[in-house]
Every structure is written in C-alpha cells, then in structure tokens.
VOBA-1610 file (N, C-alpha, C; in pm, whole numbers, padded with zeros to 5 digits, always signed):
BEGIN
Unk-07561+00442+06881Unk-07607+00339+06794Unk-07626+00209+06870Unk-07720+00124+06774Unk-07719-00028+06833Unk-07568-00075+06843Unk-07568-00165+06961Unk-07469-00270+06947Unk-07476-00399+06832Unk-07323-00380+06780Unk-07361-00532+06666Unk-07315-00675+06702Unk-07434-00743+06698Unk-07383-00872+06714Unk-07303-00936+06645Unk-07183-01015+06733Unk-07122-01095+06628Unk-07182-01223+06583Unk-07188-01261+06473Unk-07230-01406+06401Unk-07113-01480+06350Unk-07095-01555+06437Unk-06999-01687+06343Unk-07057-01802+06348Unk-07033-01850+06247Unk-07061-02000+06241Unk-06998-02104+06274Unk-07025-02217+06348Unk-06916-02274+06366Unk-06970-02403+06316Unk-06889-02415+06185Unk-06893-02534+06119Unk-06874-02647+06143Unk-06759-02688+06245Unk-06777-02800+06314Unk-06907-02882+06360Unk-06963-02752+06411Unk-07145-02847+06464Unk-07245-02886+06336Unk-07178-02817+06231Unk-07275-02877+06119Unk-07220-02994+06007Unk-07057-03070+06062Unk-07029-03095+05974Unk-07039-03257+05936Unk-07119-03272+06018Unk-07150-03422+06020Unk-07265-03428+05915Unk-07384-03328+05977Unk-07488-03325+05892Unk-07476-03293+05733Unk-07357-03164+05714Unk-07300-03190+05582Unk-07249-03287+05482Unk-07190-03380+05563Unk-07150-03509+05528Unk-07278-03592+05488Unk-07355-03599+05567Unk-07510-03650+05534Unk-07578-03629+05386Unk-07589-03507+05348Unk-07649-03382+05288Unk-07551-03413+05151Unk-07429-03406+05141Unk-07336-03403+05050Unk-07342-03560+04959Unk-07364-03686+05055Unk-07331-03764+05046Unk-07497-03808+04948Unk-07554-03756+04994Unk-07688-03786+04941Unk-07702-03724+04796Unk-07653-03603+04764Unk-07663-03531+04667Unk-07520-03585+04557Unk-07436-03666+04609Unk-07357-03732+04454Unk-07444-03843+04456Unk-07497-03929+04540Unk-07511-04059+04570Unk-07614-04130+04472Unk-07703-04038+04482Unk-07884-04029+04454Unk-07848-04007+04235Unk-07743-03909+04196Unk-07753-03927+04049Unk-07721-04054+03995Unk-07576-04066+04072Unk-07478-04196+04034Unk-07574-04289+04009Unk-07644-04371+04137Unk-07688-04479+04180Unk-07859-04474+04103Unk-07900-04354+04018Unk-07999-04322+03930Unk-07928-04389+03844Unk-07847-04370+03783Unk-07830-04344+03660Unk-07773-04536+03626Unk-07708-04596+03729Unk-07682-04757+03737Unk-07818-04849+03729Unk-07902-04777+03817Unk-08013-04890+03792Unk-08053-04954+03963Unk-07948-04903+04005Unk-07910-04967+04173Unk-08031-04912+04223Unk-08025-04910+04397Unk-08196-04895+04464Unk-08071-04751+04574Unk-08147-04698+04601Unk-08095-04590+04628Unk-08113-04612+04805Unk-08170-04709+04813Unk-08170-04723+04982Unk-08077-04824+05044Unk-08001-04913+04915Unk-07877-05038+04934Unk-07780-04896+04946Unk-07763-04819+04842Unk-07639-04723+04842Unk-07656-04644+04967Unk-07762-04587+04987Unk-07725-04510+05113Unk-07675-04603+05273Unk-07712-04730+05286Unk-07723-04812+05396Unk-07537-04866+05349Unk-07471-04891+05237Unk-07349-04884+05232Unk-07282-04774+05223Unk-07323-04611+05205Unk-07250-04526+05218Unk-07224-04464+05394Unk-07319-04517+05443Unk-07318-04528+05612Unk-07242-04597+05626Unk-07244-04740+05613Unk-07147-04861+05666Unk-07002-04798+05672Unk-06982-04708+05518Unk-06802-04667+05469Unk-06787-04582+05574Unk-06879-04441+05521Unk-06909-04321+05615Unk-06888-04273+05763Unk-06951-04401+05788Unk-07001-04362+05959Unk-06891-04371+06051Unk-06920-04360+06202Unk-06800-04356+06348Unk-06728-04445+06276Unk-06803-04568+06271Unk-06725-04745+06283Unk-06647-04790+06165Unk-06698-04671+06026Unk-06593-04689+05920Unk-06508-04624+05935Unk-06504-04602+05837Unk-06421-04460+05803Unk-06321-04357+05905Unk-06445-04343+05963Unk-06477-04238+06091Unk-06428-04276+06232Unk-06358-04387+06225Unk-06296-04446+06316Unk-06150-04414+06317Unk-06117-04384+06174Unk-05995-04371+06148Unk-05902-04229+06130Unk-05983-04114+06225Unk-05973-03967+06186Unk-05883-03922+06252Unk-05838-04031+06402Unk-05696-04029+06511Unk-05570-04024+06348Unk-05567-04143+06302Unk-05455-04155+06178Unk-05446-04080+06050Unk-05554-04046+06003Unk-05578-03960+05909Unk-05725-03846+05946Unk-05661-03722+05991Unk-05743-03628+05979Unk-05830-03557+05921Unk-05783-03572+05766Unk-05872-03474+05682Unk-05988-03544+05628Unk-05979-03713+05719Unk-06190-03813+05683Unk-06241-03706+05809Unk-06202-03611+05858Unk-06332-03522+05960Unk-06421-03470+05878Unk-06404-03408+05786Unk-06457-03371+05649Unk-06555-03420+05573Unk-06525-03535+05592Unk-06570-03681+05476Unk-06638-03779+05544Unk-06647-03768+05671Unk-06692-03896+05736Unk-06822-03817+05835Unk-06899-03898+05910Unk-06957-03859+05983Unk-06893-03928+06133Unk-06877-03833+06196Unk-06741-03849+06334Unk-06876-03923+06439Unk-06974-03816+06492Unk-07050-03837+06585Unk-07238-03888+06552Unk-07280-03966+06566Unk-07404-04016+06517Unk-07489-03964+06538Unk-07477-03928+06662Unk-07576-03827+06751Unk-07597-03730+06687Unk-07479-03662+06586Unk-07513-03459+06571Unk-07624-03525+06436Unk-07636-03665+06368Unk-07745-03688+06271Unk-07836-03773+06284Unk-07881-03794+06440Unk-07982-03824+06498Unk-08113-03764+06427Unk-08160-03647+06392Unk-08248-03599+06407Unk-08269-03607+06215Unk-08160-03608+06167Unk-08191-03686+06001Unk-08259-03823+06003Unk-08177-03897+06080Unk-08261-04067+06101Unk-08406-04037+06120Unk-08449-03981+06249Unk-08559-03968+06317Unk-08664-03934+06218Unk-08614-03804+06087Unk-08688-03776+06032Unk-08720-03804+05890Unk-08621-03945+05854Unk-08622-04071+05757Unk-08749-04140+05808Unk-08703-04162+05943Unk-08846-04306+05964Unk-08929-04256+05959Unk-08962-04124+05991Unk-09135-04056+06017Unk-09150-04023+05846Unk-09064-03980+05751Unk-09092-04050+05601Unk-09164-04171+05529Unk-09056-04300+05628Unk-09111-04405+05586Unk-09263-04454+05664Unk-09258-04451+05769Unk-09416-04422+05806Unk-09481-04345+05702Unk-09444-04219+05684Unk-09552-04171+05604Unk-09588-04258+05481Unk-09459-04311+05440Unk-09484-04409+05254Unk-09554-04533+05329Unk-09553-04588+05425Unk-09644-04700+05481Unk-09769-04678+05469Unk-09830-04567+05529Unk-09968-04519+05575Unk-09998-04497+05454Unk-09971-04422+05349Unk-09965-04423+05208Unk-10038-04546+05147Unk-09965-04658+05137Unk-10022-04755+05064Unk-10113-04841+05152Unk-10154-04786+05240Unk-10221-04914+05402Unk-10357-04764+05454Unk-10420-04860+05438Unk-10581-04835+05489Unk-10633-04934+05600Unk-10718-04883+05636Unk-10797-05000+05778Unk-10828-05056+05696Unk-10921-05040+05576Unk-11015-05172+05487Unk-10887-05247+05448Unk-10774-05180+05371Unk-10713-05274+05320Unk-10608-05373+05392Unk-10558-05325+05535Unk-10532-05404+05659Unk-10621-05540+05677Unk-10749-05478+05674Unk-10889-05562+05710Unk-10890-05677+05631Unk-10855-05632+05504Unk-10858-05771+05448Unk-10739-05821+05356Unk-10637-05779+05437Unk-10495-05867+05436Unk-10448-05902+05581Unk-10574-05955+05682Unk-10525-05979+05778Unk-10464-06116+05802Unk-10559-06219+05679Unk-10467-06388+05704Unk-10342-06379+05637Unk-10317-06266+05549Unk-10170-06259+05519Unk-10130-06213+05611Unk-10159-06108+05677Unk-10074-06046+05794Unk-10036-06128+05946Unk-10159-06195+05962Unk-10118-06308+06078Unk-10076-06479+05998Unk-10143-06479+05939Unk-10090-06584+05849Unk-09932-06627+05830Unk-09946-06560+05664Unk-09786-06563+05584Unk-09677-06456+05639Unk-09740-06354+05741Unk-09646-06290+05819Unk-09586-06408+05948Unk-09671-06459+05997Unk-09693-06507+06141Unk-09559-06619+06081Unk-09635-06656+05988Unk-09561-06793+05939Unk-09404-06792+05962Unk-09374-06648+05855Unk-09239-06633+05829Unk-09157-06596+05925Unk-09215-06529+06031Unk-09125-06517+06154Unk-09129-06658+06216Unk-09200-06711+06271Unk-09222-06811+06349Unk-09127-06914+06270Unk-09098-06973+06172Unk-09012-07060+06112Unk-08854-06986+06078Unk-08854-06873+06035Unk-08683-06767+06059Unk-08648-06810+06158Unk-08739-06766+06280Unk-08706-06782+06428Unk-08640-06910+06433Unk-08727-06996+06442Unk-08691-07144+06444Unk-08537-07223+06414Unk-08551-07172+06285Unk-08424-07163+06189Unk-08282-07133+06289Unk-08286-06999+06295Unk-08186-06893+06294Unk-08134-06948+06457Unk-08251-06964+06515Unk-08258-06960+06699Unk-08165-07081+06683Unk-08204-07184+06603Unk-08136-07361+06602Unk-07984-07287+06596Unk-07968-07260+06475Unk-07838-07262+06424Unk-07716-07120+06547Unk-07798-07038+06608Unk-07735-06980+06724Unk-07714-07072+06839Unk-07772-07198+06857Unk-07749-07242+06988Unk-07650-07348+06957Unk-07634-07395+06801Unk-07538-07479+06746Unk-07366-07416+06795Unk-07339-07297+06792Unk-07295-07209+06829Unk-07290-07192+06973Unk-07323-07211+07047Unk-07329-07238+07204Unk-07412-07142+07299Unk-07504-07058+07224Unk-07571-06991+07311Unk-07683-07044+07397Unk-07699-06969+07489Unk-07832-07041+07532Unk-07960-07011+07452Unk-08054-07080+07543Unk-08183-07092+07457Unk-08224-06951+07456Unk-08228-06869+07540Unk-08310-06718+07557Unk-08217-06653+07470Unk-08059-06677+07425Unk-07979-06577+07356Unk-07998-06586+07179Unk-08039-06781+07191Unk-08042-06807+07063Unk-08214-06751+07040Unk-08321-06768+07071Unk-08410-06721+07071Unk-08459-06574+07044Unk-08400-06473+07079Unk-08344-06347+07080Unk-08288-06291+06911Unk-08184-06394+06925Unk-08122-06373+06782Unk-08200-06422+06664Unk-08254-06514+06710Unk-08323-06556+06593Unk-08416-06499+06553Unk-08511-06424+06635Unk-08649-06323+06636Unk-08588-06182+06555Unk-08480-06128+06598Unk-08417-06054+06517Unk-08364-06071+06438Unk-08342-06170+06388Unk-08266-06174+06245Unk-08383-06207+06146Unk-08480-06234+06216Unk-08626-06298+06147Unk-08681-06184+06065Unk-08645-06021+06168Unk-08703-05918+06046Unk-08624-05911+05980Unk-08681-05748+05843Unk-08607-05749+05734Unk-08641-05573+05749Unk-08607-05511+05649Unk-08610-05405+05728Unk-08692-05343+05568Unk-08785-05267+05620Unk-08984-05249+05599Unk-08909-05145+05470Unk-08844-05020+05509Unk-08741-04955+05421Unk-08711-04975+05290Unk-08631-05066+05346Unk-08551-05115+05152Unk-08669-05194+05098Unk-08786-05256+05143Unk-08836-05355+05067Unk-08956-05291+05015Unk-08974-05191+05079Unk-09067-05065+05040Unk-09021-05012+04915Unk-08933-04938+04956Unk-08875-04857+04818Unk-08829-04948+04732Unk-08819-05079+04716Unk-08757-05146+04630Unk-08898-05165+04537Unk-08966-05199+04646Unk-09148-05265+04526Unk-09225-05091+04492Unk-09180-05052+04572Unk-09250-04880+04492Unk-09217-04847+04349Unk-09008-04837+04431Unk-08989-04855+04270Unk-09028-04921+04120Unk-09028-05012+04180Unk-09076-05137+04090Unk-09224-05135+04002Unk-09260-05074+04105Unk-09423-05046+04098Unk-09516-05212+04086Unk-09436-05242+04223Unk-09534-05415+04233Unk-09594-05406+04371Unk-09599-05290+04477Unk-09673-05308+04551Unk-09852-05342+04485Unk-09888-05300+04364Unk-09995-05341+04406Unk-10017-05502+04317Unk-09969-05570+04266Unk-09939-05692+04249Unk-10001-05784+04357Unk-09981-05881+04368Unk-10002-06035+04454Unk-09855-06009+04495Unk-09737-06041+04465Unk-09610-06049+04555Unk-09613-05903+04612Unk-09646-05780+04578Unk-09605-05688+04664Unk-09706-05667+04788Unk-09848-05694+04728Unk-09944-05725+04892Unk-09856-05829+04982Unk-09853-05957+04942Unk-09787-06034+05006Unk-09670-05966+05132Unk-09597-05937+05024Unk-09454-05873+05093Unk-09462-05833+05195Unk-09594-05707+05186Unk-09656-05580+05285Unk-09672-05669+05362Unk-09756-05735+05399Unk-09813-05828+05489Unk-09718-05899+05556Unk-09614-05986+05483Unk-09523-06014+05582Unk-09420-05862+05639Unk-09422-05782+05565Unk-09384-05638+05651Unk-09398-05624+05750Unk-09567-05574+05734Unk-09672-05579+05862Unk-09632-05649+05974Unk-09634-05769+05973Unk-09632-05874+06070Unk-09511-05843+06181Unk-09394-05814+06073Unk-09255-05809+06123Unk-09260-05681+06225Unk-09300-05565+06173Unk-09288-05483+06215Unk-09416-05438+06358Unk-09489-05556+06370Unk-09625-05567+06465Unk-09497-05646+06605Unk-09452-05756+06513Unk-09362-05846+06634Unk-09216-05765+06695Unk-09197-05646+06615Unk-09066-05580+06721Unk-09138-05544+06855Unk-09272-05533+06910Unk-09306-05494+07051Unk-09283-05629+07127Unk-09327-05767+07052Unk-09341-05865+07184Unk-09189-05878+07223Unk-09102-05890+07107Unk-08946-05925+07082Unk-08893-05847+07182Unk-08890-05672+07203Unk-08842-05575+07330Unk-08892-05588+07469Unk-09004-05678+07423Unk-09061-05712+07549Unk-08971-05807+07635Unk-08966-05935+07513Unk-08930-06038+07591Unk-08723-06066+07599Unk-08718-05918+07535Unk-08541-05887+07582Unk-08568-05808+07719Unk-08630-05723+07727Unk-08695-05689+07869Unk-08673-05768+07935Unk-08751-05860+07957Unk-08747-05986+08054Unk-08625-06026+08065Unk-08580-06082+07991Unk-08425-06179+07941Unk-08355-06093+08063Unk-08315-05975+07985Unk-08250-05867+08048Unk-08249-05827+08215Unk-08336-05782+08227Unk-08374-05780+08318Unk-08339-05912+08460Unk-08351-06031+08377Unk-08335-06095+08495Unk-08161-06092+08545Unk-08084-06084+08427Unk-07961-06029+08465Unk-07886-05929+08536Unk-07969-05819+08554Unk-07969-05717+08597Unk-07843-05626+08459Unk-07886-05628+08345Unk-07840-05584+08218Unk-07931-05485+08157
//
C-alpha cells in the first residue's frame, strides 16, 4: 500500500491570524449595531490587541497568547491585503475626468492644508526643542490623516458625493500624493546621519 502522510496542524502559526479573524467577526455586529464606524473600532481593537498592548504582557499572563496578536509579521499579509482594498474603494470613486477636474482642490485646498498643518505642527515641535529638519519631518507627518477612516466614514455616510465629501477626497488626494516627497526628504535627513 501507499504510505500515509501525517497532517498536523500546528496552530500556533495560525494563531495570530485567528485573533485577527475572530476579532473582526464580534467586532463588526457590536460596533453595527452602536452606530460607531467600524474602522475607529478596529484601529482601537489593534491598539488593545496588538505586540505593544496587550500582547506585551503574555511573559505575566499567558493565556492573552490566545487573545492577543503576539507577532505582527505572522498578519502582515492581512494589512497588505486591507490597503490593496482600500485602493480598490479609492479607484472606485476617482476617475482621470474626475481627478481632472478636482485638480484646484487637489493642489489647491489639498496643497493648502498640508502646507499650513506643516507650518503649525513643525512650529510647535521646535517649541519643544527639536531641530528644524526633525520639527519639519514631524510636522509633514502629522499633517496627514489617514485616507481609510475618512473614506469609510463619508461612504458610510453617503457624502462622498456632496461638496464636503469631494472636498475631503481632494484634500485625501493631496495627502496621500505628498507621502513620496516627505520619504524623500527623510531620505535625505537620514541619510546625512548615516541612520
């Protein structure tokens, strides 16, 4: 006869992603049924959840291995395949024509809102004692907002196609056009440190 293979599973390698999976499936009725946005609850059930919560604490209490997500990495490939989601809900509501002619919002009231955050945020980091390239840095990043929640919040809503939800998009747009110069110019920063 054939030889039989043995099959075991070893649950350990899946149990982060379970935690993922589990956490989504109480999360998503509850947070239906309140009225809440289902992308605030999941971004705080990470915060509890994750290594740095919870999951930090599995040396003192063992049985959050279960309950927590231990390693980030084994749900790498859940993240990865969230954002290529939210891309997809982007491309969704965004056309070249309709890019085309939300471009003075997009360089405009996008341009605007980073360029004055920046301003803002960069001041009040160097008040704080950083230098100019650290406060500059911080301020460019704290300037976005994250394309995600403000998406699903006006979907929900059903005001993307409104005047404030074009708007919004547009300063979206903008934000999410300026994370290349921003890596660029931590590149540089960086770099000259040898960091």
């Amino acid at each position: 006869g054939k030889p039989r293979l043995a099959t075991t599973i070893d649950i350990h390698a899946y149990s982060d992603a379970l935690v993922v999976l589990g956490t989504a499936g109480v999360l998503v009725p509850i947070v239906q049924r309140s009225g809440l946005s289902p992308m605030l609850a999941y971004l705080a059930a990470g915060a509890v959840l994750g290594p740095l919560g919870l999951g930090s604490l599995i040396d003192q209490a063992p049985f959050l291995y279960w309950v927590t997500v231990v390693d980030a990495e084994n749900v790498a490939g859940i993240a990865e395949l969230g954002v290529v989601f939210l891309l997809f809900l982007i491309g969704m509501e965004l056309s070249y024509e309709r890019l085309k002619t939300m471009r003075r919002l997009v360089f405009g009231l996008g341009g605007l809102q980073i360029g004055v955050s920046t301003a803002v945020i960069a001041a009040i980091a160097a008040l704080f004692g950083n230098g100019p390239g650290v406060s500059l840095i911080l301020g460019a990043c704290l300037a976005l907002s994250s394309t995600a929640v403000v998406i699903e919040v006006l979907s929900r809503q059903g005001r993307m196609v409104t005047a404030v939800g074009r708007s919004s998009l547009a300063v979206l747009l903008a934000q999410d056009l300026a994370v290349v110069p921003i890596l660029v110019f931590v590149a540089i920063l960086g770099g000259g440190e040898g960091t």
